[in-house]
Z-matrix of the N, CA and C atoms (Angstrom, degrees):
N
C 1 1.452
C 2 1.522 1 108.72
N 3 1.056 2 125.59 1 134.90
C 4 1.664 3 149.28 2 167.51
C 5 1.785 4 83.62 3 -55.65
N 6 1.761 5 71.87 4 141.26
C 7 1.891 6 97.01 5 159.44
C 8 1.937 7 95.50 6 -83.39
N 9 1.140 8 84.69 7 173.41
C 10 1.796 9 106.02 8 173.77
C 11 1.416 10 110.20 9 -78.19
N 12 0.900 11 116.75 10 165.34
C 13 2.089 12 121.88 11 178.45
C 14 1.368 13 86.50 12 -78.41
N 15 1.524 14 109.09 13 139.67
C 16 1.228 15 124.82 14 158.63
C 17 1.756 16 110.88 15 -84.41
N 18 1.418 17 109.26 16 -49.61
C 19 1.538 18 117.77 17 -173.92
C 20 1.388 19 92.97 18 -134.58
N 21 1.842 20 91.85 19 127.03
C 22 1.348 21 98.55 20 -178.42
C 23 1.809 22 107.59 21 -102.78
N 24 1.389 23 144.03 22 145.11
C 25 1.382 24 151.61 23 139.35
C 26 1.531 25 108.08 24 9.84
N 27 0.996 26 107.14 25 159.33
C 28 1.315 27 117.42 26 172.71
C 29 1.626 28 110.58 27 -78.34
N 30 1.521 29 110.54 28 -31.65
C 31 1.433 30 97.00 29 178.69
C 32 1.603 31 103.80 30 90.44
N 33 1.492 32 89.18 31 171.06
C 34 1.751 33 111.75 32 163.66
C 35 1.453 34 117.28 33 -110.45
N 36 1.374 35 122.88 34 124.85
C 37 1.344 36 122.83 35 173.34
C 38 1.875 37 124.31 36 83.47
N 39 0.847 38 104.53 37 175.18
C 40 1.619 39 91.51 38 -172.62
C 41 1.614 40 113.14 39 -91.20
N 42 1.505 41 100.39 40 141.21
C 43 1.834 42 98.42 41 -167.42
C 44 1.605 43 106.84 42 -25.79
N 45 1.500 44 96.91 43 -59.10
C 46 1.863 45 109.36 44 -148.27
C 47 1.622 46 106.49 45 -55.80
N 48 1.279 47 112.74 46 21.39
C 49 1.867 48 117.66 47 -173.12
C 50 0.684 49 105.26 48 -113.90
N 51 1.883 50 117.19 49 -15.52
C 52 1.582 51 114.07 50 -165.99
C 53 1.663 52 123.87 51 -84.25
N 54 1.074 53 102.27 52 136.43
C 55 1.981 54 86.51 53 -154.34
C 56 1.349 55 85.53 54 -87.55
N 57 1.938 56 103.09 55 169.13
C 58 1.035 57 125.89 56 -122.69
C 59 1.784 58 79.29 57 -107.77
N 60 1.581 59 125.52 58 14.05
C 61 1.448 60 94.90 59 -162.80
C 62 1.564 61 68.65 60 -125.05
N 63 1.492 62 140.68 61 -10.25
C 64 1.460 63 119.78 62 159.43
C 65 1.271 64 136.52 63 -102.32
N 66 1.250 65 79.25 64 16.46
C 67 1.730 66 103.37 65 137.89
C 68 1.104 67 153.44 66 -70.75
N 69 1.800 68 96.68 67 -41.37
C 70 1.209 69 117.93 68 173.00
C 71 1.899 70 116.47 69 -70.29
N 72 1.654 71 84.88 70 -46.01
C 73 1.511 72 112.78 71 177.72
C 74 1.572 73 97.57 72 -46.88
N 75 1.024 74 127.16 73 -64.94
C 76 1.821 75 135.49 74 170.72
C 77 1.577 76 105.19 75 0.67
N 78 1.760 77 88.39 76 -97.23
C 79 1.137 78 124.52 77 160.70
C 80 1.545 79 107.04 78 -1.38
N 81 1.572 80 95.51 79 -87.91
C 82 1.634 81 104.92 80 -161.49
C 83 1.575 82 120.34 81 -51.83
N 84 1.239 83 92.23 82 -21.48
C 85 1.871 84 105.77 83 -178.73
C 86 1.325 85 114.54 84 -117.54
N 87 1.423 86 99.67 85 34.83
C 88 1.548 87 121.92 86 177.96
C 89 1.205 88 117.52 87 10.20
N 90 1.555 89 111.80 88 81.54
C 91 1.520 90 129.12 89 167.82
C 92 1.295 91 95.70 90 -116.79
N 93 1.413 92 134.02 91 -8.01
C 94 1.454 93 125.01 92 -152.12
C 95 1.750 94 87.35 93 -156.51
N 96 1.474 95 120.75 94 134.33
C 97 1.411 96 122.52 95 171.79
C 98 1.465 97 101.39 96 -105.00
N 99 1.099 98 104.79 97 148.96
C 100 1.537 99 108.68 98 -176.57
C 101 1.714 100 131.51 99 -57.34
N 102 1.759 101 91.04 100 -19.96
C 103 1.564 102 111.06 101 166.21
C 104 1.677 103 107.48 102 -78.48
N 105 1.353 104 136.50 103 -19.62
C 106 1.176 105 128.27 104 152.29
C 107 0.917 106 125.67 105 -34.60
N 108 1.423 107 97.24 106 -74.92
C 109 1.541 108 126.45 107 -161.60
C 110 1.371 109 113.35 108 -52.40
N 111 1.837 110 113.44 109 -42.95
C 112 1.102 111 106.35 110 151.11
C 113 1.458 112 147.91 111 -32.73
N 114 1.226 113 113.48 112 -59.72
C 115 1.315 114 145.60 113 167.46
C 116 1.512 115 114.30 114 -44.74
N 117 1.719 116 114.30 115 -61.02
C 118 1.281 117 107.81 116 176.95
C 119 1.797 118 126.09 117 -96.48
N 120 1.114 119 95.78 118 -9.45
C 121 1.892 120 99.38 119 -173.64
C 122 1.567 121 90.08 120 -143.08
N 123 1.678 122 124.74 121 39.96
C 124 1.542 123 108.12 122 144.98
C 125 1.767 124 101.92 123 57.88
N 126 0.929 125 139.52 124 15.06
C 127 1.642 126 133.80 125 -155.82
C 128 1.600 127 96.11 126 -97.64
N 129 1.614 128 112.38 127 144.94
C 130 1.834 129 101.48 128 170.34
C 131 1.566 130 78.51 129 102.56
N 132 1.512 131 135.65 130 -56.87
C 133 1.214 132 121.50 131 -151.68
C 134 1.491 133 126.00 132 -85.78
N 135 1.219 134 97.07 133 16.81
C 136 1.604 135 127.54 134 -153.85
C 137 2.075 136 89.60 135 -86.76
């Protein structure tokens, strides 16, 4: 099994657009750790 992304891409578009269920999707297919997600799209804080 793959570790999780430590540093993710810049991406397309600005975080705060990124919806909240490919986010989750991220997460689950560990491209994104949930302490990211925090960090860059506020997510968890909901």
């Amino acid at each position: 099994m793959r570790p999780a992304a430590r540093d993710n891409g810049g991406g397309f578009g600005p975080p705060e657009k990124r919806s909240r269920d490919d986010i989750a999707r991220d997460i689950k297919d560990r491209y994104l750790t949930p302490e990211r997600a925090a960090e860059i799209y506020d997510y968890g804080a909901d």
